[in-house]
C-alpha positions, 0 to 999 in steps of 0.5 A, a space after each residue: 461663766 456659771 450663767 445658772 449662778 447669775 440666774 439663781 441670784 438674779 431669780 432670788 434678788 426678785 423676791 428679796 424684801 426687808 424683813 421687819 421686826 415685831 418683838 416689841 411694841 414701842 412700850 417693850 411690852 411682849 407681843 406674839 411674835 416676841 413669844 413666836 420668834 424665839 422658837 425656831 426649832 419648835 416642831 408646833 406653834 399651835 400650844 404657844 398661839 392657844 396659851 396666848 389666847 388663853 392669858 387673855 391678850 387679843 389676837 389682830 389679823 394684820 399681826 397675824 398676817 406680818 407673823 406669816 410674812 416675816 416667817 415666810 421671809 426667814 424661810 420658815 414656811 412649816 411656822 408660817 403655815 401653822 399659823 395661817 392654819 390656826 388662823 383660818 381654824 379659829 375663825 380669826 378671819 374669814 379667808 379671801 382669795 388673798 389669804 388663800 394664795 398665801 395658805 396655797 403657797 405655803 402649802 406646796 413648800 411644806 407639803 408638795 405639788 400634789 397637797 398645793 393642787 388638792 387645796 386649790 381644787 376644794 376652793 370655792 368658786 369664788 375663791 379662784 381668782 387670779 391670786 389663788 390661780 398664781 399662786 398655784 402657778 408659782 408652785 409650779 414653776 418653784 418644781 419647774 414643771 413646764 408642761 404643768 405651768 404652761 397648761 395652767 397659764 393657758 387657763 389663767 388667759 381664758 378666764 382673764 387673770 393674766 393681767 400683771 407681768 407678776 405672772 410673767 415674770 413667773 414664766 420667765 423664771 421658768 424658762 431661765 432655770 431650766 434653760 430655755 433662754 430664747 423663751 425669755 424675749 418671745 414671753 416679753 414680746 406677748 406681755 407689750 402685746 397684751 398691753 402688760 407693762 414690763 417691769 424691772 424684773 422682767 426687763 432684767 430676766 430678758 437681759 440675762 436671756 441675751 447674755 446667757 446666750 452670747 446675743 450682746 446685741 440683743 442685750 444692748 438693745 434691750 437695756 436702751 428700750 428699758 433705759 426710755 421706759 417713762 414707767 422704769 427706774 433704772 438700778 444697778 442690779 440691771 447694770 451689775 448684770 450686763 456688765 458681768 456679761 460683757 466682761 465674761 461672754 466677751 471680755 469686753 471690760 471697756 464696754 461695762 466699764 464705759 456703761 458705768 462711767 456712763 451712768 455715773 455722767 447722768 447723775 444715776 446710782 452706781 454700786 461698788 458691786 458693779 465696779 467691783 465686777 469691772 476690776 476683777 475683768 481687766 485684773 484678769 486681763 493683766 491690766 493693773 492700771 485699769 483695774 485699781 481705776 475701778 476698785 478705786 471707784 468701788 471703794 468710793 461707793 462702799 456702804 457699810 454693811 450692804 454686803 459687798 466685799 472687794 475680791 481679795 485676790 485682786 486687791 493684794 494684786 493692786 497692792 502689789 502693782 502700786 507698791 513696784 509702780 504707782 505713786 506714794 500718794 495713789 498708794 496711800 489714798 488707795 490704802 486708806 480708801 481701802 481701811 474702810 473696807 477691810 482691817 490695815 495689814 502687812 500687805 496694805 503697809 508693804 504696798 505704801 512703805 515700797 511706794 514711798 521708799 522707791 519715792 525717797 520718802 521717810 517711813 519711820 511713820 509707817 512703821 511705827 503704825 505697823 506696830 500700833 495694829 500689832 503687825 510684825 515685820 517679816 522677811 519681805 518688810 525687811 526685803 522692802 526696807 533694804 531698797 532704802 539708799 
């Protein structure tokens, strides 16, 4: 199993936030960023930030700080530098320790470590607080460099800006990309006993310690503890993870399946991502039954446009199983649950045209639909209709 693949998505689903859209005002009048979004292959924005000024239009801080955050969640960091710089240039606003966490951060992402730690050391006292000293931590543990994190974390704790599991988590992150997952449980353990409330996150990077390592017991265990947690709401991703881990440390399909049968008994959200996970694992066991059980529910679950899409492989191995032995109406309720994922063809009609032949069903229907959606009979509908007494 690529536990660094699940780590990496882990790390990135943190740091994932809806990104929104300032190109219009709700008159359709332009606004900066409508000028700004555009030019993506721009090497400056300085001349179009200056022109904008110069047409006489007003320049507000908060639109220039959502302009630097949607920029920097389209990863375009050198925009988004460029236009804190030209902010703190103009005399826009006079910069907080909040603004200069921001400018610190994007700073090491253009530019490196060496030109992030310079800015930080020319901050005023004043300026150095927990935000500005975070960020140069995140900077840190982006380069993954350990020793540096750690000293500078040491630091952040004799001056007391270690105060929320943000700077945790950062740590965490640390130890899960270089590989040290048994550092994960000590990191939350210091949080519980300095009265740092784990969130999610970091619940969650503690859960993928114990199942990098093979500990499902530690694992299980720390599910249930985040499970009773007052300030906790649970979500699938926490689920999605553990589940992948008994599936592919142990393969242990009935647990992550019973785990999500469990929550969908207490009324709490399940996603076909996980079910998805599920059925892939007993596919991969050779038992079809159960895994069309568990694609069935994932389809159920499937909301346009949320990313999940089922495993191809395993869907034509359904398909297939219900076309030799499951009934005309599983096969056809599977199929049209199915539809609403993924476009009809032959191997969704062969599936549905053998479960009702072996039925003794008529199929002219079904063949006629194969002709609306332009799919052609080839030698296996003619295989498949040749079994028709």
């Amino acid at each position: 199993m690529n536990t660094k693949l699940i780590s990496k998505t882990l790390i990135q689903n943190q740091n994932t936030i809806i990104t929104r859209s300032y190109y219009t005002n709700r008159y359709n009048k332009s606004t900066l960023y409508s000028k700004i979004s555009p030019l993506g292959s721009t090497p400056s924005l300085e001349p179009e930030l200056d022109s904008w000024v110069q047409s006489g239009n007003k320049v507000r801080v908060a639109e220039l700080q959502r302009i630097i955050h949607d920029l920097r969640k389209r990863k375009r960091f050198s925009h988004a530098l460029q236009v804190s710089e030209w902010m703190h240039k103009k005399d826009i606003c006079i910069f907080s320790p909040s603004e200069h966490a921001v400018q610190l951060d994007l700073i090491g992402r253009v530019h490196g470590l060496v030109s992030a730690e310079n800015y930080f050391n020319n901050l005023r006292d004043q300026d150095k607080n927990e935000k500005t000293y975070g960020a140069l931590l995140n900077c840190y543990v982006r380069q993954r460099e350990t020793d540096k994190s750690i000293l500078h974390l040491q630091k952040m704790k004799e001056m007391g800006f270690v105060k929320s599991s943000l700077t945790y988590n950062d740590i965490m992150c640390l130890y899960t990309n270089v590989g040290q997952h048994e550092m994960v449980p000590q990191l939350l353990n210091e949080m519980k006993e300095n009265y740092v409330l784990p969130d999610n996150f970091s619940y969650r990077l503690c859960i993928n310690s114990y199942g990098a390592r093979g500990d499902l017991e530690g694992m299980e265990k720390i599910l249930n503890e985040m499970e009773h947690q007052p300030d906790i709401v649970m979500d699938w991703n926490t689920y999605a993870v553990a589940a992948n881990f008994y599936i592919n440390r142990k393969g242990l399909c009935e647990k992550a399946k019973a785990l999500l049968e469990d929550l969908t008994g207490k009324g709490k959200m399940t996603l076909p991502n996980s079910w998805g996970i599920v059925a892939t694992g007993f596919f991969d066991k050779s038992e079809v039954a159960k895994a069309f059980s568990c694609m069935k529910a994932a389809l159920c679950l499937y909301t346009e446009n949320k990313g999940w899409k089922p495993n191809q492989r395993v869907i034509n191995g359904i398909l297939s199983w219900l076309g030799d032995e499951g009934s005309a109406e599983d096969a056809e309720a599977f199929v049209s649950s199915l539809n609403t994922v993924i476009p009809m063809n032959r191997e969704m009609y062969h599936a549905v045209l053998k479960a009702n032949i072996r039925a003794g069903k008529e199929v002219h229907g079904l063949l006629d639909g194969m002709k609306a959606y332009k799919i052609k009979e080839d030698e296996e509908t003619k295989k498949i209709l040749s079994m028709i007494q």
